[in-house]
Every structure is written in structure tokens, then in C-alpha cells.
N, C-alpha and C positions, 0 to 999 in steps of 0.2 A: 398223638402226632406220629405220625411215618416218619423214619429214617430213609433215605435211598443210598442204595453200595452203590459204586461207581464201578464201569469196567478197569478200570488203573489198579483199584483197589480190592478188587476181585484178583487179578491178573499177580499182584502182590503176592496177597496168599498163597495162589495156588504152587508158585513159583517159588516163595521162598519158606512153603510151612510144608504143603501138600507132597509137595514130586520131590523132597528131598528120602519122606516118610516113604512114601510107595517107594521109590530104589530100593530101599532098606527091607523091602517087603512088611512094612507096618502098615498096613492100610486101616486097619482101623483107626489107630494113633494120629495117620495122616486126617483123616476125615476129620475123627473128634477134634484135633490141634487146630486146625483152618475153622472149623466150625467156631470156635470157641474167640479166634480172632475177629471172625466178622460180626460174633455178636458184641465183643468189647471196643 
């Protein structure tokens, strides 16, 4: 069975896992961290 993300829930992540990581200059950490939410 397919799961579907929503944009809300995209929009989440990117906002409160992603762009705090890249300011910080962690882009990997950014990445991996959002990844890791939108698979759990």
C-alpha cells in the first residue's frame, strides 16, 4: 500500500528540521534529519 506526504507535511519538515540544519551549515544532517521524518 502507498502512503502519500502532503504538501502541509512536506512544508513541516522542511521548515522545522531542514532550514534550521542548512543555517547551521549541516546540510547533510539537514537532509538526513527531514528524510528520516518523512519516512517515520
Amino acid at each position: 500500500m502507498k502512503k502519500t506526504i502532503t504538501d502541509y507535511k512536506c512544508k513541516r519538515v522542511i521548515d522545522s528540521t531542514i532550514i534550521p540544519h542548512f543555517k547551521n551549515g549541516e546540510y547533510f544532517m539537514g537532509i538526513n534529519t527531514g528524510l528520516d521524518s518523512l519516512i517515520t
